[in-house]
MILOTOR-689758 format. One record per atom (N, C-alpha, C, O): residue in one letter; residue number from 1; x, z, y. Coordinates in nm, 4 decimals. Layout:
<selums>
- A, NUM, X, Z, Y
...
</selums>
This chain:
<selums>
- X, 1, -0.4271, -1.6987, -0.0259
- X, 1, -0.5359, -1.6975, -0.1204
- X, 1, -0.6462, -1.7891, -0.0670
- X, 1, -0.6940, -1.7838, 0.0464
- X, 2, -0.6802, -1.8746, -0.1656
- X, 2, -0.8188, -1.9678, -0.1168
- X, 2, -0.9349, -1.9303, -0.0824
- X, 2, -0.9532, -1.8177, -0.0362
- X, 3, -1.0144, -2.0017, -0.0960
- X, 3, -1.1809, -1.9387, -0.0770
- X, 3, -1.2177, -1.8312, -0.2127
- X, 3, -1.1717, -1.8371, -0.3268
- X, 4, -1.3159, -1.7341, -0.1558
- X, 4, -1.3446, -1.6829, -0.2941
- X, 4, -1.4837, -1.6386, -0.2699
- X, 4, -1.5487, -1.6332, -0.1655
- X, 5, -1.5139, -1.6077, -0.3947
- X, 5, -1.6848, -1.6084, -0.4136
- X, 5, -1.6998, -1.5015, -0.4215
- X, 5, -1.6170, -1.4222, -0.4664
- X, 6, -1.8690, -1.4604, -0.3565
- X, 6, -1.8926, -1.3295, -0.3568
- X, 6, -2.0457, -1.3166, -0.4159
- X, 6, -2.1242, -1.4010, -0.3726
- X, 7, -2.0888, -1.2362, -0.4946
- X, 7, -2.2088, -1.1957, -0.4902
- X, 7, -2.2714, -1.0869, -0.4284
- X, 7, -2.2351, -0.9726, -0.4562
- X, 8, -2.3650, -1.1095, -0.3445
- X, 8, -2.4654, -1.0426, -0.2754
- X, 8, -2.5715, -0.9850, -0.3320
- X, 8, -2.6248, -1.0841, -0.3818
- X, 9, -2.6438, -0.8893, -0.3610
- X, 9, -2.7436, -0.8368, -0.4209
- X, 9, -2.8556, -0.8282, -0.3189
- X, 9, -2.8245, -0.8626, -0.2049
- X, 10, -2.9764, -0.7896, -0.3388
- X, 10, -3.0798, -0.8173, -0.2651
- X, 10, -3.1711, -0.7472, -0.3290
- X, 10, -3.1979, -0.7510, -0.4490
- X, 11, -3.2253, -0.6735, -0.2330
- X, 11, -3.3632, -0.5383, -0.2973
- X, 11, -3.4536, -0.5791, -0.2688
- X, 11, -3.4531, -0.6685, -0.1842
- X, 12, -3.5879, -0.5289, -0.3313
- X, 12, -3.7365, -0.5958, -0.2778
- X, 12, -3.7506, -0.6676, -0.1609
- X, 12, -3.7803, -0.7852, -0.1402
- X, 13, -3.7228, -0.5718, -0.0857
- X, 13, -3.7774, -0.5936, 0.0309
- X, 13, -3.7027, -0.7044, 0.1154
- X, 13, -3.7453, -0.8000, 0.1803
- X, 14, -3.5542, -0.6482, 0.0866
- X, 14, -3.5254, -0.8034, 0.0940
- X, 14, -3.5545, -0.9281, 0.0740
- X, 14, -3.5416, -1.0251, 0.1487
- X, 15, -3.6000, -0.9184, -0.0463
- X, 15, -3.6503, -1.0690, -0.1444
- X, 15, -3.7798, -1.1006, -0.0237
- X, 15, -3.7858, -1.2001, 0.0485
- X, 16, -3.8362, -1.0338, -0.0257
- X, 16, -3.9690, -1.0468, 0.0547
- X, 16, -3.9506, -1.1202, 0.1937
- X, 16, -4.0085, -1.2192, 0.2384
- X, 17, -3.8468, -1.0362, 0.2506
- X, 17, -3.8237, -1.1062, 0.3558
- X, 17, -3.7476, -1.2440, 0.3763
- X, 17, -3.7462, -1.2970, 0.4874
- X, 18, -3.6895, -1.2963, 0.2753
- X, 18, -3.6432, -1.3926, 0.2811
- X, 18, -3.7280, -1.5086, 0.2167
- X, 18, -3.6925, -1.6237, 0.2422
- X, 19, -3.8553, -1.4845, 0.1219
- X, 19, -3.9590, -1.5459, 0.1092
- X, 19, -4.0572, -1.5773, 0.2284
- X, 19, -4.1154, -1.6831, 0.2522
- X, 20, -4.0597, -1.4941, 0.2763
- X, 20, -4.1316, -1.4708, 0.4383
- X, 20, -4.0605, -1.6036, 0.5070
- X, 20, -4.1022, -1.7191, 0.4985
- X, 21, -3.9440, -1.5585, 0.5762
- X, 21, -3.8604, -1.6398, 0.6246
- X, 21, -3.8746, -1.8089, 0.5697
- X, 21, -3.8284, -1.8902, 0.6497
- X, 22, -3.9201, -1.8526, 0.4718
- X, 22, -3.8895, -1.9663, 0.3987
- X, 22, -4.0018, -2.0180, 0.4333
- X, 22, -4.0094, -2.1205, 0.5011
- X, 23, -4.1263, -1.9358, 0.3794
- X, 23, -4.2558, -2.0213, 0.4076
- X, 23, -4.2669, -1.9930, 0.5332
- X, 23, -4.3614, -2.0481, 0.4769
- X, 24, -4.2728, -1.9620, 0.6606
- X, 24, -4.3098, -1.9297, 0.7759
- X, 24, -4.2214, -2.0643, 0.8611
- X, 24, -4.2500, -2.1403, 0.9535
- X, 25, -4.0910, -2.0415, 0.7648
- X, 25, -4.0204, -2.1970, 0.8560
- X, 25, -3.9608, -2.1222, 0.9508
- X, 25, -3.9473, -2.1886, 1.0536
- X, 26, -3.9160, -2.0036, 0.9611
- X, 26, -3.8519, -1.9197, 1.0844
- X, 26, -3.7551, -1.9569, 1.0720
- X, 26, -3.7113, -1.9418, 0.9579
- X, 27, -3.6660, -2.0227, 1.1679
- X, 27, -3.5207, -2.0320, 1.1675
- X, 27, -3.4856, -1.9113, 1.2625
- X, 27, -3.3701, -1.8693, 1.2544
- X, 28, -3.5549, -1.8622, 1.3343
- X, 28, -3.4852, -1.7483, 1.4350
- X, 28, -3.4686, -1.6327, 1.2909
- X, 28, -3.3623, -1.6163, 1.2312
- X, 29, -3.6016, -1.5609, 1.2557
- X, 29, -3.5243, -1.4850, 1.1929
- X, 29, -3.4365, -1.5080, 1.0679
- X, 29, -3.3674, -1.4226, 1.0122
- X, 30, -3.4482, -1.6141, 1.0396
- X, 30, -3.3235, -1.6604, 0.9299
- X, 30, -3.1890, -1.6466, 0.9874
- X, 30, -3.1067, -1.6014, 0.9078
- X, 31, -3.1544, -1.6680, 1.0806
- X, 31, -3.0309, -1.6399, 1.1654
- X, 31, -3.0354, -1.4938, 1.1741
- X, 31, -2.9439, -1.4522, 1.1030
- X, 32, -3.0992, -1.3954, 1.2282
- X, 32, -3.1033, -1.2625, 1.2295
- X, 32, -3.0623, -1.1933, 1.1265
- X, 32, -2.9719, -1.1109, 1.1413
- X, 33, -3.1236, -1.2154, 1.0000
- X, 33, -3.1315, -1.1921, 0.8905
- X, 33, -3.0014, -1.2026, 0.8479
- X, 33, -2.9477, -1.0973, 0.8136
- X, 34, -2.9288, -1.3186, 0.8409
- X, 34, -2.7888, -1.3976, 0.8208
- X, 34, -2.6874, -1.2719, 0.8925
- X, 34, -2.6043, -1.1950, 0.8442
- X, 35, -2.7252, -1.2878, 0.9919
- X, 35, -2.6389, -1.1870, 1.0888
- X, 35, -2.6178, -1.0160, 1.0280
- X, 35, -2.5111, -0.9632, 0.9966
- X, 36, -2.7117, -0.9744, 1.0258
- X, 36, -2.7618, -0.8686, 1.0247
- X, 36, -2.6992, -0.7963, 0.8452
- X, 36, -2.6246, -0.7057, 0.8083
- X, 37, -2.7729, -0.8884, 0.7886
- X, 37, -2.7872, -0.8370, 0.6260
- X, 37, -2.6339, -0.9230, 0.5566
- X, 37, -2.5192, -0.8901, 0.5265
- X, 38, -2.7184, -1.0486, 0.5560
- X, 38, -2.6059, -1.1501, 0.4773
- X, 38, -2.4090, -1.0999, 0.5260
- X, 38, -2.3180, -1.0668, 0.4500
- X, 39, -2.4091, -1.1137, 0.6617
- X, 39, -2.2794, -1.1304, 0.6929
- X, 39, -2.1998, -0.9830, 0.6851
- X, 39, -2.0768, -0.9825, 0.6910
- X, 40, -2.2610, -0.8816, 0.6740
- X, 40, -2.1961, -0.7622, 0.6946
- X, 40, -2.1901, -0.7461, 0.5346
- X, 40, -2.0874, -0.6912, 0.4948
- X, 41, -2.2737, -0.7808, 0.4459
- X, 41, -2.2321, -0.7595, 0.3021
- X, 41, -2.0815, -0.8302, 0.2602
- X, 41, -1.9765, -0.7856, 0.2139
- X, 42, -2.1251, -0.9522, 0.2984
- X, 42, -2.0238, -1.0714, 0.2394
- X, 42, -1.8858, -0.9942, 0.3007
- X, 42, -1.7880, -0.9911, 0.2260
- X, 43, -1.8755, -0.9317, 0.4346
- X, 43, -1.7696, -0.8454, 0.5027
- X, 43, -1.7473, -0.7119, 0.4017
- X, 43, -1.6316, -0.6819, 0.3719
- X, 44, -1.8415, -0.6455, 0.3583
- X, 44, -1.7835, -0.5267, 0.2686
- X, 44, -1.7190, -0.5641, 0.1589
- X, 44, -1.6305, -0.5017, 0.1004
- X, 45, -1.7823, -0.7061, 0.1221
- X, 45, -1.7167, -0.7495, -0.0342
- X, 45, -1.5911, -0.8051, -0.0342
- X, 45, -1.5129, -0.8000, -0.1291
- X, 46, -1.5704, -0.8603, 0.0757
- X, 46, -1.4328, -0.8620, 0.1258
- X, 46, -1.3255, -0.8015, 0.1140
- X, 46, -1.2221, -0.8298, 0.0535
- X, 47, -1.3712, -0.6699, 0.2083
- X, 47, -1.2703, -0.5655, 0.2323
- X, 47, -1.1809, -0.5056, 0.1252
- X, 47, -1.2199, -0.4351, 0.0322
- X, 48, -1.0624, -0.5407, 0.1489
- X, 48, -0.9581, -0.4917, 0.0756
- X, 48, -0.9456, -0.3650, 0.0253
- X, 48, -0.8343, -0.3479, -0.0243
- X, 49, -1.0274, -0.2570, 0.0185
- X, 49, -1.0105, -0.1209, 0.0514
- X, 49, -1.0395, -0.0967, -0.0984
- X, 49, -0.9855, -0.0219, -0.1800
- X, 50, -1.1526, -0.1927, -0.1093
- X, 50, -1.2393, -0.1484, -0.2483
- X, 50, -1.1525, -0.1520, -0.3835
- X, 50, -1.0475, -0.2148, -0.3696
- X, 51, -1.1748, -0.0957, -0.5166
- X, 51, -1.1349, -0.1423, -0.5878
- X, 51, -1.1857, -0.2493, -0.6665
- X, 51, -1.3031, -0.2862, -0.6657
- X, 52, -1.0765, -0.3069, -0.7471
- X, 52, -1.0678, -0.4521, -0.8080
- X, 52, -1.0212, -0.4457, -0.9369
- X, 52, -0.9202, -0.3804, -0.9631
- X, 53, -1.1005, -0.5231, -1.0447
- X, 53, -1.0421, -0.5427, -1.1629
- X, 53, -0.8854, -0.5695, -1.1247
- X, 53, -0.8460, -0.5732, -1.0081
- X, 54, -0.7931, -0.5893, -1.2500
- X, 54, -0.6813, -0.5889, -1.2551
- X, 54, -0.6079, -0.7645, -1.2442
- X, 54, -0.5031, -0.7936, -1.1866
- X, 55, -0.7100, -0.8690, -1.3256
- X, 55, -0.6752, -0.9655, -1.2801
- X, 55, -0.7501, -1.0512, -1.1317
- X, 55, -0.7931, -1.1659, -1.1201
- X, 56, -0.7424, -0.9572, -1.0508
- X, 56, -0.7910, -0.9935, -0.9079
- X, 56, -0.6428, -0.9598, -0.8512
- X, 56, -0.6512, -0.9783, -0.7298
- X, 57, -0.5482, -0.9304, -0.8742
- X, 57, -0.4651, -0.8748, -0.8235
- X, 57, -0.3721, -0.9402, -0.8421
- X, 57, -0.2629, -0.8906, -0.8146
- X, 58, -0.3774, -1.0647, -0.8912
- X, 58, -0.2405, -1.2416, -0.9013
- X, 58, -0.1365, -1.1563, -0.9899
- X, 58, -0.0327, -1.2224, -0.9872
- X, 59, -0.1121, -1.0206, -1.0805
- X, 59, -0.0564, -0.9963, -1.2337
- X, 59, 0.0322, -0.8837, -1.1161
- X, 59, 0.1343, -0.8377, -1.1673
- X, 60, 0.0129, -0.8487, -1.0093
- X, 60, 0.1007, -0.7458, -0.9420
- X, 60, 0.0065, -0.6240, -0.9270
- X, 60, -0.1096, -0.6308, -0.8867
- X, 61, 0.0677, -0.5183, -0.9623
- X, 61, -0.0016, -0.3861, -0.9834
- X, 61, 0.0105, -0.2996, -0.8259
- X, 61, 0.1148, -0.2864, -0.7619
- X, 62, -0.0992, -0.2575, -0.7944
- X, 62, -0.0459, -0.1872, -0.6556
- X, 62, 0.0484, -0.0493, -0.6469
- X, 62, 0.0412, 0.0520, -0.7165
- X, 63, 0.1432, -0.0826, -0.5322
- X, 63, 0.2426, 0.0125, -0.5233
- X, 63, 0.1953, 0.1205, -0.5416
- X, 63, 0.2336, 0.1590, -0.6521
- X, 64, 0.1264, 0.1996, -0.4905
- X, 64, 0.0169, 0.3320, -0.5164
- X, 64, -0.0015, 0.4145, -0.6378
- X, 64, -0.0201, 0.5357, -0.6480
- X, 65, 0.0113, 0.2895, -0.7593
- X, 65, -0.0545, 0.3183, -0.9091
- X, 65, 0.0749, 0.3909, -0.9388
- X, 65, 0.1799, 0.3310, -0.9154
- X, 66, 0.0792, 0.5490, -1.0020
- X, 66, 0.1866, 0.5904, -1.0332
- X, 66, 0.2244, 0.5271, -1.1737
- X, 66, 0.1390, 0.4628, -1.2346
- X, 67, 0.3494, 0.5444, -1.2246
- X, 67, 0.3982, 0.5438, -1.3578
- X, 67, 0.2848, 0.6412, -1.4526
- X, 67, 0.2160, 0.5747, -1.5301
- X, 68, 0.2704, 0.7317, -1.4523
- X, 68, 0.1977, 0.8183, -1.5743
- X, 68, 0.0460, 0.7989, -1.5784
- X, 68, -0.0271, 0.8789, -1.6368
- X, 69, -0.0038, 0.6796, -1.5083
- X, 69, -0.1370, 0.6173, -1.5042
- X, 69, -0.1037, 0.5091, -1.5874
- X, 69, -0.1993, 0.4454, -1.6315
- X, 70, 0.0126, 0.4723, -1.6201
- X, 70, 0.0618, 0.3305, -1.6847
- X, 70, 0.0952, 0.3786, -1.8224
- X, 70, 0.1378, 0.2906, -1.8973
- X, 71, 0.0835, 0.5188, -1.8799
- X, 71, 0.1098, 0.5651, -1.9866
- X, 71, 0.2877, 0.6102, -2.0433
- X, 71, 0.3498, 0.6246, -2.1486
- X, 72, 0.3144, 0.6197, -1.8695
- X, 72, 0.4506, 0.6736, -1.8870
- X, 72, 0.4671, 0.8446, -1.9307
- X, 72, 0.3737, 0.9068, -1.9814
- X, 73, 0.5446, 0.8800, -1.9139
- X, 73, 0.5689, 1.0552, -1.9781
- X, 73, 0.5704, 1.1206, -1.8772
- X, 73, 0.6007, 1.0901, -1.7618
- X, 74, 0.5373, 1.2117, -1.9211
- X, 74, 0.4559, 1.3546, -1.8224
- X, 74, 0.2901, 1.3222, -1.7637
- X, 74, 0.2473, 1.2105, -1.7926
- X, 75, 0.2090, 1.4026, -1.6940
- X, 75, 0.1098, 1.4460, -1.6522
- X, 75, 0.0799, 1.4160, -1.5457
- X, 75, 0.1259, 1.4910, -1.4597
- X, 76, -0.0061, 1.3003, -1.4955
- X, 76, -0.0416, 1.2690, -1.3742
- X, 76, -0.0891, 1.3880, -1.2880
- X, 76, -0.1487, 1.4860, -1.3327
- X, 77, -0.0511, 1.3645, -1.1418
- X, 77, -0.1080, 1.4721, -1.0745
- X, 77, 0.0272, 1.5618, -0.9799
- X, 77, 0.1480, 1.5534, -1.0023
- X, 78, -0.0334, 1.6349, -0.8853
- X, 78, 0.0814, 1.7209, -0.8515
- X, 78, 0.0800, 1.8408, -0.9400
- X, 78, -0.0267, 1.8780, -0.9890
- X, 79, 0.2017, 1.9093, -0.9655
- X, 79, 0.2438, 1.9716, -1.0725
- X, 79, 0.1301, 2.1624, -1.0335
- X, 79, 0.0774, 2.2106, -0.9332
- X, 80, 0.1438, 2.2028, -1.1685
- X, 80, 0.0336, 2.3577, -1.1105
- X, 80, 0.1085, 2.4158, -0.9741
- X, 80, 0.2031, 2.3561, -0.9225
- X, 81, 0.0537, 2.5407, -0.9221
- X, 81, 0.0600, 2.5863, -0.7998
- X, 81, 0.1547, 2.7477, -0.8859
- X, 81, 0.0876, 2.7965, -0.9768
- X, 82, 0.2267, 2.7850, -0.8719
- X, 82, 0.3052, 2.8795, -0.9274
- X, 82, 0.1909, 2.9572, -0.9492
- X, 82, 0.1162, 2.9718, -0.8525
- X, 83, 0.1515, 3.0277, -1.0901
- X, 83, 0.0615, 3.1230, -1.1603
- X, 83, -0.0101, 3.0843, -1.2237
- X, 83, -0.0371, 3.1309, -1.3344
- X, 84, -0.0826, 2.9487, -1.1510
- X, 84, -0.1609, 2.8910, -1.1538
- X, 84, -0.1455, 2.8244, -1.2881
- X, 84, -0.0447, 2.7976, -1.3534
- X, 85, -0.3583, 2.7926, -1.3259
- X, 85, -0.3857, 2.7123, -1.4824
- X, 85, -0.3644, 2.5394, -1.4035
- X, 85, -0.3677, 2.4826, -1.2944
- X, 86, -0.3418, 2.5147, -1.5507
- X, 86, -0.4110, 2.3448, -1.5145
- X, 86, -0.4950, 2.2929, -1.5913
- X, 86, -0.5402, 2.1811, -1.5668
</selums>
């Protein structure tokens, strides 16, 4: 898979600080900042763990997804507990 794009979001205070950073001419904490904030996001957005629309997934469905989530027959789920409602 090639490069891929991520969007980062950014809260007040963030914004602030990266306005800070700009007019002040700080390259130290622009690197900090980078480190700190920027790179560990761009790392969560990454992470495979998360879920993903369906065409993020190159048209292959993950092994995981049962049949009766796909609108096959019967009742997703493990089946009742003997007595037991569902």
């Amino acid at each position: 898979m090639g490069p891929q794009k991520v969007v980062i979001p950014f809260g007040p205070e963030e914004i602030q600080e990266i306005e800070r950073i700009v007019v002040d001419r700080d390259s130290v904490k622009a690197l900090e900042f980078m480190e700190k904030v920027v790179r560990a996001r761009i790392a969560a957005s990454l992470d495979k763990g998360h879920c993903r629309p369906a065409f993020e997934l190159g048209g292959k469905l993950p092994e995981n997804l049962a049949p009766p989530l796909l609108g096959g027959a019967g009742e997703a789920g493990p089946p009742p507990e003997e007595g037991g409602k569902r």
